[in-house]
Backbone bond lengths (Angstrom), bond angles and torsions (degrees), N, CA, C in turn:
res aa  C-N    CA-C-N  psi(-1)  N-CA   C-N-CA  omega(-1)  CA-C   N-CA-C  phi
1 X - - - 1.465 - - 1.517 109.31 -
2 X 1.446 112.07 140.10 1.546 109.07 178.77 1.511 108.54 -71.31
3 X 1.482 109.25 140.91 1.599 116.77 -173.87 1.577 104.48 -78.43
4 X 1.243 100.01 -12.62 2.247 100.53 -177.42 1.328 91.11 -84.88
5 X 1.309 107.36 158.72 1.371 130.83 151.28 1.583 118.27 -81.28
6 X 1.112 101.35 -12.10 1.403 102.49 -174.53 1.892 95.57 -162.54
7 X 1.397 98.97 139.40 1.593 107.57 172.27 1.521 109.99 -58.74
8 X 1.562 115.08 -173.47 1.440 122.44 -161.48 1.940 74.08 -74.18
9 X 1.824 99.34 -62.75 1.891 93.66 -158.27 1.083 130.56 -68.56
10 X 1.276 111.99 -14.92 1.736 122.52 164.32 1.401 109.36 -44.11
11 X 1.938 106.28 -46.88 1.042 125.07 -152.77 1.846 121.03 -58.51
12 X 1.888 79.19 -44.81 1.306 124.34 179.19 1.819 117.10 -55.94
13 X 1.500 86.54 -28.59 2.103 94.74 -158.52 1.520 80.77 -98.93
14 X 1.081 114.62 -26.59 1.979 105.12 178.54 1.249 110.44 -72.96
15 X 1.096 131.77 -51.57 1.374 126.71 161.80 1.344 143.30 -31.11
16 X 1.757 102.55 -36.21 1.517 122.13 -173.14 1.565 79.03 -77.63
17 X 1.402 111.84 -84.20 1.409 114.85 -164.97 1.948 124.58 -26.81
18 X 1.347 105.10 -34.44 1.393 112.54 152.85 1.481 110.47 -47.34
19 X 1.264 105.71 -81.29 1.647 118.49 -170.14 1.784 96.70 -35.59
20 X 1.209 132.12 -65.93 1.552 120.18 -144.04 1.775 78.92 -83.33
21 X 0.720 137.56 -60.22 1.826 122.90 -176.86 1.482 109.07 -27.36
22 X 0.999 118.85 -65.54 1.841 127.51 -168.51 2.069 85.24 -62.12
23 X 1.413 117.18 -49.05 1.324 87.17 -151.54 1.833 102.98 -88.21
24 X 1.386 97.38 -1.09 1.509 96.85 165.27 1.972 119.74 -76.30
25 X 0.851 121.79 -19.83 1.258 150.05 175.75 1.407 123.20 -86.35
26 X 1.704 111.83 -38.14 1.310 89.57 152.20 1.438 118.28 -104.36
27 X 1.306 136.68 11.14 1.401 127.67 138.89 1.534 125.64 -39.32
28 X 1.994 107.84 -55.60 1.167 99.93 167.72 1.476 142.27 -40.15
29 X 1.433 88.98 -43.17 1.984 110.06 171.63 1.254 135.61 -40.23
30 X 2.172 95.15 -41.79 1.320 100.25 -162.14 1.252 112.56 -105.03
31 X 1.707 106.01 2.54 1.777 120.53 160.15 1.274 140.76 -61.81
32 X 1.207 110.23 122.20 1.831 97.58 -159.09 1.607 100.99 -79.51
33 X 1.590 129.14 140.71 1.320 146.06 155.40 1.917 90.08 -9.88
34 X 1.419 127.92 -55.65 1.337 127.69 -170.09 1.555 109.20 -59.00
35 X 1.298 125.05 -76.00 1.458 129.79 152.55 1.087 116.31 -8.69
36 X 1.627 142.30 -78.84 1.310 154.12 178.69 1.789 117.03 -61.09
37 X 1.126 106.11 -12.05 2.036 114.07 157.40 0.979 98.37 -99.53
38 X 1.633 139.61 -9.57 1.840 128.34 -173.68 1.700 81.41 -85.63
39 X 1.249 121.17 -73.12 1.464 148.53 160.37 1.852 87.19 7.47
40 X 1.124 113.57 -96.11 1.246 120.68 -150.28 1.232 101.60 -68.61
41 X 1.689 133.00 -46.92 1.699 132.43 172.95 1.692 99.29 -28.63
42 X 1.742 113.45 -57.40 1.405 114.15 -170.84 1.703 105.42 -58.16
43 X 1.262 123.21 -42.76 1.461 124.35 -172.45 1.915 92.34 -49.64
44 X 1.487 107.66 -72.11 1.169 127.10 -160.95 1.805 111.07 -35.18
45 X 1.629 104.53 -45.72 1.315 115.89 178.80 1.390 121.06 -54.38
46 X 1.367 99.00 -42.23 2.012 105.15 -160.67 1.833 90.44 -85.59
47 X 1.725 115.32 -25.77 1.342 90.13 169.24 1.781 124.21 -83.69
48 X 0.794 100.61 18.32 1.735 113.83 -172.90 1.626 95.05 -90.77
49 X 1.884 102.93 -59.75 1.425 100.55 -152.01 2.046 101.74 -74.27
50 X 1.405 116.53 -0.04 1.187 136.13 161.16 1.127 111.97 -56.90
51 X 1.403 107.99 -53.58 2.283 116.72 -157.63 1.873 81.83 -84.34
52 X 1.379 134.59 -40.45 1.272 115.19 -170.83 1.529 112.29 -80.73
53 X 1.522 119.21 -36.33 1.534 107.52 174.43 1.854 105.08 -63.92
54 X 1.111 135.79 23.88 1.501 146.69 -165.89 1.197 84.56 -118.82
55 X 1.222 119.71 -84.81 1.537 128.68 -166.07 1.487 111.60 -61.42
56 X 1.516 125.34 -34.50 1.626 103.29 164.29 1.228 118.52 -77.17
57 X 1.269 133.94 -9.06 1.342 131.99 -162.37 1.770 97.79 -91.31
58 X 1.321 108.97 -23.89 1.586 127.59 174.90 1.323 115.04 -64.65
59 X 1.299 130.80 133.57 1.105 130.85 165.39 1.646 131.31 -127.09
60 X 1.772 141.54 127.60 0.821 110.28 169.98 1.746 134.47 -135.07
61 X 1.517 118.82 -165.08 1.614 104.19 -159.79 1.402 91.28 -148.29
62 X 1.438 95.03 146.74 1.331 116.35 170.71 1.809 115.69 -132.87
63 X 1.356 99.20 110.57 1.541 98.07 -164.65 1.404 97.21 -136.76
64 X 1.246 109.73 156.87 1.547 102.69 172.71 1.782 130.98 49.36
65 X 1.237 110.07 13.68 1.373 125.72 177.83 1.629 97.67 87.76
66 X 1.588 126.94 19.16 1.331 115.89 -171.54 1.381 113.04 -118.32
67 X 1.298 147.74 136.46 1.230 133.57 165.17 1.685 117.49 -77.60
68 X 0.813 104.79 162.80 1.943 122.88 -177.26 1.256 106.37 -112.53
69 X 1.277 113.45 -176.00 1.608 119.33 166.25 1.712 80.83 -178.29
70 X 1.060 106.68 122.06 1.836 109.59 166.60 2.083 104.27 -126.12
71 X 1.401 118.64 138.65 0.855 100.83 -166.66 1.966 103.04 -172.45
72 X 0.975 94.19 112.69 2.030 107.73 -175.16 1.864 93.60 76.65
73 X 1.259 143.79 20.50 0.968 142.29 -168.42 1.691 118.63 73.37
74 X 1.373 94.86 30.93 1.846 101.89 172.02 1.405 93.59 -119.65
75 X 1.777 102.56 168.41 1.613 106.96 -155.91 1.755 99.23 -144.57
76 X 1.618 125.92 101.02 1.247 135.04 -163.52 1.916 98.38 -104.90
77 X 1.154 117.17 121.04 1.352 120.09 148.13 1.830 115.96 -100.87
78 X 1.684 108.11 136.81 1.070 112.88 -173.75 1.953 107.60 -76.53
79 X 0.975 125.70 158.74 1.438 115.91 -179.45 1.734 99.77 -103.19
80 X 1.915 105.43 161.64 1.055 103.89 -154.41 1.608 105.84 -88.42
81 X 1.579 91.33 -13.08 1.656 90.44 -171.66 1.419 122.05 -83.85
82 X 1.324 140.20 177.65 1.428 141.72 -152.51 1.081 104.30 -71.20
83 X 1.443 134.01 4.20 1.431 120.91 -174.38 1.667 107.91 -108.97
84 X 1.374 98.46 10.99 1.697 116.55 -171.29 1.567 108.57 9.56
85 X 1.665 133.65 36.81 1.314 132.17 134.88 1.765 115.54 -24.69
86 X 1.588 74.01 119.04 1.844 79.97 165.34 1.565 96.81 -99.67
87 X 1.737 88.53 149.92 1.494 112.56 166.05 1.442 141.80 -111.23
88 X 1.179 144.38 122.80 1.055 129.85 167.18 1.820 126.45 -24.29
89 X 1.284 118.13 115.14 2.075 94.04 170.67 1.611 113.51 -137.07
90 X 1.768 109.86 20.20 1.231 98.97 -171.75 1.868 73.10 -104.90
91 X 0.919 172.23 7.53 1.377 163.30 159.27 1.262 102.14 -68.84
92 X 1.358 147.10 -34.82 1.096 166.23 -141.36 1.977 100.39 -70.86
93 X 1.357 110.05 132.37 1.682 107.21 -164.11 1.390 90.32 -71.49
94 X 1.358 105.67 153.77 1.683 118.96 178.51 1.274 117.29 -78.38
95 X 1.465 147.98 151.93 1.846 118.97 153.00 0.812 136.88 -75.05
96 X 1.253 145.73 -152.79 1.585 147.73 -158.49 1.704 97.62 -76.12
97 X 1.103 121.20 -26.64 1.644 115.84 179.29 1.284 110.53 -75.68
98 X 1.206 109.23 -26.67 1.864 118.79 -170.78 1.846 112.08 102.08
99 X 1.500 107.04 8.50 1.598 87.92 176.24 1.549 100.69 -134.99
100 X 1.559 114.39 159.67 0.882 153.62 -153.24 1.637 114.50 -57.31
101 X 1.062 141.71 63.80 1.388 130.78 -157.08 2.050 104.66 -89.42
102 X 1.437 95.78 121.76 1.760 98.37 -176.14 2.041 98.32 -126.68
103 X 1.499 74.42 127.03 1.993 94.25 -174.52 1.475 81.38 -86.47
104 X 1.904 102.04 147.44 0.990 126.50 163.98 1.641 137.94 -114.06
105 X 1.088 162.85 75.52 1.437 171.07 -145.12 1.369 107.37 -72.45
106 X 1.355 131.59 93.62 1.280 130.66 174.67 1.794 117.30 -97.06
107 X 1.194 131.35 160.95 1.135 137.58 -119.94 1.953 85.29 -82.80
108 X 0.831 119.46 -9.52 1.351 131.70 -178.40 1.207 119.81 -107.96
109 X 1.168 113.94 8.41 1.325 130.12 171.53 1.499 104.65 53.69
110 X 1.177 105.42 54.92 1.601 109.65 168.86 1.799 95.08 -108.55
111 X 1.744 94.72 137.67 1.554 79.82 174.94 1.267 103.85 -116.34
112 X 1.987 137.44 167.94 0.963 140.68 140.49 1.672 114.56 -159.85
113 X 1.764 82.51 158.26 1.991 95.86 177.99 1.463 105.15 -66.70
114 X 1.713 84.69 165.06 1.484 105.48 178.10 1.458 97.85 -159.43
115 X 1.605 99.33 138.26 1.655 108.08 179.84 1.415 108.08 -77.64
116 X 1.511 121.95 112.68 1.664 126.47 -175.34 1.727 103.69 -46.26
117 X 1.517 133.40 -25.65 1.266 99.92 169.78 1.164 121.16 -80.74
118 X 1.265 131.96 -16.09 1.531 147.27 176.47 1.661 106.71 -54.70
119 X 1.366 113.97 -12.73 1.278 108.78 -155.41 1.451 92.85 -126.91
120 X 1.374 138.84 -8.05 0.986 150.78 -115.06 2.337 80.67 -148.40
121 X 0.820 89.53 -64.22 1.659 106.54 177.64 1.910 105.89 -62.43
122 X 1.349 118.29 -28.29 1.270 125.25 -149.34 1.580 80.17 -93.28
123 X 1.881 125.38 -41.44 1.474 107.84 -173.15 1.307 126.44 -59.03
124 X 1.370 85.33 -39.67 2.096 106.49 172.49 0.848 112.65 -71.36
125 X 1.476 145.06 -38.43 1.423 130.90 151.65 1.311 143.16 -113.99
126 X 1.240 113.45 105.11 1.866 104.21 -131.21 1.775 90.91 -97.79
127 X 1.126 113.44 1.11 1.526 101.18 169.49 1.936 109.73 -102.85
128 X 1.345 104.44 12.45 1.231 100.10 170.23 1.991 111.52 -89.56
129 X 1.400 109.69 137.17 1.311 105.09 -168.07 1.483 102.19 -91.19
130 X 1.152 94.79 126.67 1.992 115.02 -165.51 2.111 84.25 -81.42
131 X 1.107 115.11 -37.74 1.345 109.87 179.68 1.406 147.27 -79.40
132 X 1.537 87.50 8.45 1.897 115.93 175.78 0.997 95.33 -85.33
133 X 1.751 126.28 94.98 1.659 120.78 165.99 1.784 107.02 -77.94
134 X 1.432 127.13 16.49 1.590 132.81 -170.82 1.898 101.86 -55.68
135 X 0.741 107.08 175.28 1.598 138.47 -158.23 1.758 86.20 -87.76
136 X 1.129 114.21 -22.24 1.751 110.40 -163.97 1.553 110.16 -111.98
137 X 1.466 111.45 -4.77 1.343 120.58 -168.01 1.251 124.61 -100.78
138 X 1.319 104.52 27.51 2.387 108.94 -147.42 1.755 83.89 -75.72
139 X 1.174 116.70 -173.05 1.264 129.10 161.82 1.270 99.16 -136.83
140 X 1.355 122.03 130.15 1.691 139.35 -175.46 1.297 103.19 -107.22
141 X 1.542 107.89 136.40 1.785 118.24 175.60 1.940 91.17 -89.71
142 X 1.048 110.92 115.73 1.724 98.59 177.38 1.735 124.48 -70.53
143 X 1.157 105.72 -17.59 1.343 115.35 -175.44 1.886 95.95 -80.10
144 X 1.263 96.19 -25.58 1.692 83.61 -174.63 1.651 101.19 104.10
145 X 1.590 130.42 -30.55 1.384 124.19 -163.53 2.083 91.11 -96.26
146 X 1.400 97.49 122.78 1.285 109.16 -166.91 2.054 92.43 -87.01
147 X 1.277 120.96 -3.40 1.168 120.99 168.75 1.770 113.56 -77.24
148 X 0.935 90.52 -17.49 1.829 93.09 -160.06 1.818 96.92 -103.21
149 X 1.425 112.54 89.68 1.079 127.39 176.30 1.713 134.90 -101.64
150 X 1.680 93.32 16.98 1.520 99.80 146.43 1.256 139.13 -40.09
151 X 1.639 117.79 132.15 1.357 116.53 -177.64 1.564 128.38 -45.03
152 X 1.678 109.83 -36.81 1.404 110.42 171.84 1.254 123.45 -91.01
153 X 1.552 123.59 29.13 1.476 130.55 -172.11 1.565 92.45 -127.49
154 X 1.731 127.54 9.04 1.318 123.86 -173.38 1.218 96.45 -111.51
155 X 1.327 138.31 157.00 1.434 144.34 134.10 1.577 124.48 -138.89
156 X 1.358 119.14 147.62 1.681 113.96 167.87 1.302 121.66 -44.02
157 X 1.372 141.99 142.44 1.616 134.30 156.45 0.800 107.39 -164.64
158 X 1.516 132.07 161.22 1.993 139.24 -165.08 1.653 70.83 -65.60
159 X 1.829 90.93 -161.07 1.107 126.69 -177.08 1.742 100.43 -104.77
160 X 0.791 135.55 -39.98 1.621 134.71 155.44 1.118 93.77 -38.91
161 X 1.721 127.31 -96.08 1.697 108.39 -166.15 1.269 125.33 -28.97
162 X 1.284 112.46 -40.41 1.582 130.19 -157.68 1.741 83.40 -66.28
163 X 1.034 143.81 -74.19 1.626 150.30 168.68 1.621 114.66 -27.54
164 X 1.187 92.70 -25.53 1.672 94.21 175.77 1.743 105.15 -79.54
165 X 1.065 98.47 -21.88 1.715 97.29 -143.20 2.086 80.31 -90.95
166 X 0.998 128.15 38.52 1.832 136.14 177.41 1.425 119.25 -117.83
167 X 1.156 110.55 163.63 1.858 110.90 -154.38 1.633 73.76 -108.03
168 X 1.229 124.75 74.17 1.368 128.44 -175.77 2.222 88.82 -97.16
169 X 1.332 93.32 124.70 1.717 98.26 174.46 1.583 120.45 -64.78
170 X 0.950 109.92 -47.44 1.615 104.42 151.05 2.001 103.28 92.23
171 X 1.531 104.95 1.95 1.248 89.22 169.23 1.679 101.41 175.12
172 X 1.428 122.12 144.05 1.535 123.63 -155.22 1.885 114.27 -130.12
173 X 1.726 107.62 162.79 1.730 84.07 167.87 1.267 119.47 -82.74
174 X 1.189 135.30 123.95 1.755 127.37 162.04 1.521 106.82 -48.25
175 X 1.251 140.92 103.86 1.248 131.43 153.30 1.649 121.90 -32.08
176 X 1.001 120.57 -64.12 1.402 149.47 165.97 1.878 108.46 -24.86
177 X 1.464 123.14 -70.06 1.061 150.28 -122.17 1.729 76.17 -124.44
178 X 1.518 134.56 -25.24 1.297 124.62 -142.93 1.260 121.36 3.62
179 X 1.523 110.24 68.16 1.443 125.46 175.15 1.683 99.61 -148.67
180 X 1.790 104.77 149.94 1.486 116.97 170.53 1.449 116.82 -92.64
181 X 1.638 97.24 128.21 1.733 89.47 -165.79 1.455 99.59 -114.99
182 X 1.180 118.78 141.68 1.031 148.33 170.00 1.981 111.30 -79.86
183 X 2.049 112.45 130.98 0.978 116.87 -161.86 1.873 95.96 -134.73
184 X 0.988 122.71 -148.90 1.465 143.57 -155.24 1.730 143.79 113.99
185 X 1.262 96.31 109.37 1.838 131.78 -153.15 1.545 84.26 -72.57
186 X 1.127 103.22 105.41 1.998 104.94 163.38 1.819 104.66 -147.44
187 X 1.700 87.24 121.77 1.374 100.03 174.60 1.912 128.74 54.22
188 X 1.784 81.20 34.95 1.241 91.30 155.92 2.074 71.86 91.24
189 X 0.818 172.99 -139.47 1.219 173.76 36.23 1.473 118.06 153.93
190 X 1.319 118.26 131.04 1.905 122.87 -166.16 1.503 111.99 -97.87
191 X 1.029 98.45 90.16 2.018 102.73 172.86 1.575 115.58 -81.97
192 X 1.535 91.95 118.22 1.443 112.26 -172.09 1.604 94.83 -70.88
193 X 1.520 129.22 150.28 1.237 152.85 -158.42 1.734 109.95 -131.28
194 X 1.520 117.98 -20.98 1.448 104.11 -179.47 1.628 108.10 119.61
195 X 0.753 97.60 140.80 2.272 101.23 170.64 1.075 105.37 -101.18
196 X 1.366 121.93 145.08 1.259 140.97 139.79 1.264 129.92 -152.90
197 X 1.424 117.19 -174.42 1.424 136.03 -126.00 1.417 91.27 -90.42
198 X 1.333 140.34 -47.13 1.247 137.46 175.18 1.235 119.43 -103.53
199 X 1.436 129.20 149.46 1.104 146.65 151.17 2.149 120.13 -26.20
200 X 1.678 82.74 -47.40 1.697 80.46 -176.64 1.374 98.43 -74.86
201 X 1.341 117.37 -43.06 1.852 103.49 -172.93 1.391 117.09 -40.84
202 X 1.684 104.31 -60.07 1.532 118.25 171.72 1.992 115.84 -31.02
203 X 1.251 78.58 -69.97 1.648 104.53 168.61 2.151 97.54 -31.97
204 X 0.852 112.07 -81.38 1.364 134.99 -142.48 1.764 94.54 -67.21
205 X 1.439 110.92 -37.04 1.649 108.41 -165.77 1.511 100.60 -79.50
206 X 1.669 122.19 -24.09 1.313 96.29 -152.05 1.862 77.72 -113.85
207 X 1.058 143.09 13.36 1.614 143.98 124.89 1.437 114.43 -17.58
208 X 1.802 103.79 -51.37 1.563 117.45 -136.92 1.524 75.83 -92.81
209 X 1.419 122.47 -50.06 1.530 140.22 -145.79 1.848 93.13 -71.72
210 X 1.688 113.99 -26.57 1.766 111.37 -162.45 1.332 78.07 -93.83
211 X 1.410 136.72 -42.68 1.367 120.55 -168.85 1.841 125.87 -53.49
212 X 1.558 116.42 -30.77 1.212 153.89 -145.28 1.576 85.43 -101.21
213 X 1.324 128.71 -56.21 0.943 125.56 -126.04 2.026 114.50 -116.97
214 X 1.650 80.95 -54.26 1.508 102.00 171.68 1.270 114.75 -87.63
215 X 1.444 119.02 63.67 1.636 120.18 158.34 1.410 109.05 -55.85
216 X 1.320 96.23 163.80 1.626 111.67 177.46 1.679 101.34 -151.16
217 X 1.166 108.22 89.04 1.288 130.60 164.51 1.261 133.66 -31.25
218 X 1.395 137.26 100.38 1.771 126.88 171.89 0.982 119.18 -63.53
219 X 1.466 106.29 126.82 1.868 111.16 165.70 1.472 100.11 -114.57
């Protein structure tokens, strides 16, 4: 059995921990009551300028008789009943398309969906009309990931752009022809591009042809 109660470094780390206690303690001592209210005013401040970078970074909405709360990129609807619980709804499983569909209860008990980025775009821009379902009004995820519903991953575009903006393959083998043909979707209409012998050519012309072709316009 070891004859210490404690090893040399055990011995060693107990000691330190003594030392900064006593010399934390007599720091406290030699602080005047004035010092230790400067002390805490400073604590008090940096947690303030904390709760306000919280609260600007926060944003909220009232649409449809519903309140919002959006906030670090999470997304709270208040509920309508007396217990006005807010809820989580950007966690919410996506459907078969991959985006977010949130029913709404208006004071008339009319109900209807709404695509969570649609609603999500409407806080950040509150003079944009979330209720123009027109051909010119889509809201596009630009990255393509219909999960990632950050404000700067949204923008306005028809429904044509909106089609551009897809991991659409853009060109196939003809069995027939044993050649890869190259295609491109414009204005509702499929412009044939040419066959050839490889895959990358195919690949490569109608690249050149989406670059040329499928603008996506800033508004």
């Amino acid at each position: 059995m070891n004859q210490y109660l404690f090893s040399p470094s055990s011995s060693f780390g107990l000691v330190k921990i003594i030392i900064i206690y006593q010399v934390v303690e007599f720091v406290r001592s030699i602080l005047s009551d004035k010092i230790k209210r400067m002390i805490f005013n400073i604590y008090k401040i940096i947690n303030l300028k904390r709760l306000l970078s919280y609260i600007y970074m926060c944003r909220t909405l009232t649409f449809w008789d519903t309140k919002f709360r959006f906030c670090e990129g999470k997304v709270w609807r208040q509920s309508i009943t007396k217990s006005k619980k807010w809820n989580r709804i950007d966690n919410l499983k996506p459907n078969c398309k991959g985006y977010v569909l949130v029913q709404l209860t208006n004071k008339e008990r009319e109900r209807k969906k709404f695509l969570l980025h649609r609603i999500i775009y409407k806080a950040n821009k509150p003079s944009w009309d979330i209720l123009d379902n027109s051909m010119n009004n889509f809201i596009d995820h630009k990255d393509g990931d219909r999960q990632n519903n950050h404000i700067d991953n949204l923008r306005v575009v028809t429904n044509q752009e909106n089609c551009f903006n897809t991991k659409a393959k853009g060109y196939s083998f003809n069995k027939n022809a044993n050649k890869w043909k190259a295609q491109i979707r414009l204005d509702g209409r499929v412009f044939y591009l040419g066959s050839f012998d490889t895959e990358a050519e195919a690949r490569q012309v109608y690249l050149t042809a989406k670059d040329k072709y499928h603008i996506i316009r800033q508004k």
